[in-house]
N, C-alpha and C positions, 0 to 999 in steps of 0.2 A: 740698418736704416731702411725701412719702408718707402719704396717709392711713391706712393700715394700721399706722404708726410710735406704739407706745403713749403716748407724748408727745403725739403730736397729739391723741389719742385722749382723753385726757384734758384735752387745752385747751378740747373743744367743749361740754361743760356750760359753763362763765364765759361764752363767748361766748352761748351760749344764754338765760344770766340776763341780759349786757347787753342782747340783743336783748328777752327780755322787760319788762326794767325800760326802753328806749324805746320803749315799745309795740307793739311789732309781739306778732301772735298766733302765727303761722305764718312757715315759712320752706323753703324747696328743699332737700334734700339739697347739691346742687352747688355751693350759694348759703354756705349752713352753712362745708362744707371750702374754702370762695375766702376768706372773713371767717377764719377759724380760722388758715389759713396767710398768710395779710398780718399777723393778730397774733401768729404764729411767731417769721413772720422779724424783725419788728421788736422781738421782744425778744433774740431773737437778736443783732440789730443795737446794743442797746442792753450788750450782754455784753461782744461784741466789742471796742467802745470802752472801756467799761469795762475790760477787761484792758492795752488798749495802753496809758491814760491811768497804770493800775497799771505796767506793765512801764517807762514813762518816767521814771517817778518810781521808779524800783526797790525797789521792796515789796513783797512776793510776795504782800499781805493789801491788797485793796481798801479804801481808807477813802470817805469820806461825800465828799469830795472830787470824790473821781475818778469817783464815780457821778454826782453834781451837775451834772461837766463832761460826760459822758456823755450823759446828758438833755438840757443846753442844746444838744450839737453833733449829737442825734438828734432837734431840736427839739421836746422834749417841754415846754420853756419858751415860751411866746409869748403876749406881743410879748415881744422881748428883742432889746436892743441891740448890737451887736458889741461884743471887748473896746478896739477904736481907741475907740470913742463913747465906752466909758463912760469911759476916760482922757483924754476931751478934755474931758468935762464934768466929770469932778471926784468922779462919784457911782456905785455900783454900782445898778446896772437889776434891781429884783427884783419887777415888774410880771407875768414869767411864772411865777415861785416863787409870787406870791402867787396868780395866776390856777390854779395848778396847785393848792396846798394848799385854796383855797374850793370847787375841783371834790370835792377827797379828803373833805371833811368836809360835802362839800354836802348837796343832797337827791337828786341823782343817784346819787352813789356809795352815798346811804346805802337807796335803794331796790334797787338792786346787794345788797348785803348781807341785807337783809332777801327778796329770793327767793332766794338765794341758801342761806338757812336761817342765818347770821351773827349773826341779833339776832331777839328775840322777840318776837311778835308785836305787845307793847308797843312798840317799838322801841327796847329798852335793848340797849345794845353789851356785846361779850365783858367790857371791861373793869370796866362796871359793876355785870357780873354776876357777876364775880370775887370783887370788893370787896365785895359783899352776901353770897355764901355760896351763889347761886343754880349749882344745877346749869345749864350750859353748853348753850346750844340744837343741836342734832343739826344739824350740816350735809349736805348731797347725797352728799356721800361718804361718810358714815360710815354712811347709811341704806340706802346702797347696798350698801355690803358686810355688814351685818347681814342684808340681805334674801338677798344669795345666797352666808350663812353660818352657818348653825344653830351651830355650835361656837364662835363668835367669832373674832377679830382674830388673835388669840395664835397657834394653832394654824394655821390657812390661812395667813394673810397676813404673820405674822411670817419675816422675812428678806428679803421682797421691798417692790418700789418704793412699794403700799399699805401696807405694814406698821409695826412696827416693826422696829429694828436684831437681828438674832440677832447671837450670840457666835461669835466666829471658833472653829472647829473643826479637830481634824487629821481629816483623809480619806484611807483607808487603802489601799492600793492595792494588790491583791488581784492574782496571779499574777507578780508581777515581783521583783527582786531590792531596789527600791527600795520603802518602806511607808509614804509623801508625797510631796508633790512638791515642797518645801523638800530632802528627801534628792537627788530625781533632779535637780533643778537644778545642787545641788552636786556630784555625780558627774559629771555634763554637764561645767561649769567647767572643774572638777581634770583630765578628760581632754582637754579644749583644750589647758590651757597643759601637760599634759604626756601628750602623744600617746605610749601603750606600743605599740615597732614588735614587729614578727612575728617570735613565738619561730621559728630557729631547726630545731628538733625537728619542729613544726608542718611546713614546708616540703619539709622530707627525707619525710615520711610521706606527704605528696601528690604527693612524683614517685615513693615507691616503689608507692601505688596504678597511678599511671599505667603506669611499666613494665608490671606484674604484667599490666594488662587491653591492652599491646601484646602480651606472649609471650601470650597467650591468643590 
């Protein structure tokens, strides 16, 4: 993973709230992008199975399944027993499910959350805050782009990976026969499968050039 790679670039805040919510104060530049890129790759890792475990089962749409088995086989469950064990005992093992869901709801995660800008300084969560009416606590990112965006979200940031979604557009293309590129595509196509050979006319005029400049 390239640190320059705006993904990346945007993984090192979370790491940085983890590392604050374990305590630590301070940290290395070098240190930062070694942590950032081992939590790259491993969710990365954790994608990859997730697609194959989809592609197995031939479902183009991931279910709750396949991520689950994901997780166990990118051991993000533990302790957790192989599936021989659990069929020789008779019981499914959900000692890592459970150990995983008391970290998610802990007091770890939930300090996570609250540096994080997640939950207010009460420590009420998004969901409670919904439910009440309460305007939404301002997370790092969104205080971040307000800071180096006088105009707002809308205008900067809308269309791209900060933003929201813009509307798809035709884009006109200026000097060419074709005016999108839905047109030049299909002009492209059309002239594959049906290749127009050389008039003719065309050919008789470039050897009568050529004579003309041998009698010269």
């Amino acid at each position: 993973m390239t640190p320059n790679n705006l993904h990346f670039t945007l993984l090192r805040p979370p790491i940085l709230h983890i590392l604050r919510a374990a305590g630590f104060q301070s940290t290395r530049p070098a240190v930062l992008d070694t942590l950032t890129d081992l939590a790259a790759r491993y969710l990365l890792l954790l994608a990859n199975i997730t697609a194959t475990q989809c592609a197995s089962s031939n479902s183009p749409v991931p279910t709750f399944q396949d991520v689950r088995m994901a997780m166990t086989e990118a051991g993000v469950f533990r302790p957790q027993r192989t599936a021989c064990e659990e069929g020789w005992l008779g019981e499914d093992d959900m000692r890592g499910v459970e150990a995983f869901l008391e970290w998610a709801v802990g007091d770890g995660n939930r300090e996570i959350r609250r540096i994080a800008g997640l939950t207010t300084p009460g420590g009420k969560e998004p969901v409670v805050i919904a439910a009440t009416g309460e305007p939404p606590p301002e997370d790092f990112l969104a205080a971040l782009k307000k800071k180096h965006s006088k105009t707002g979200e809308e205008s900067r940031y809308q269309g791209t990976l900060l933003g929201k979604q813009a509307e798809d557009r035709v884009i006109r293309i200026e000097g060419g026969p074709a005016e999108s590129i839905h047109t030049w595509k299909a002009r492209q196509q059309l002239q594959l499968q049906n290749p127009l050979p050389i008039r003719t006319m065309e050919i008789e005029e470039v050897k009568g050039r050529d004579e003309e400049v041998v009698e010269e």
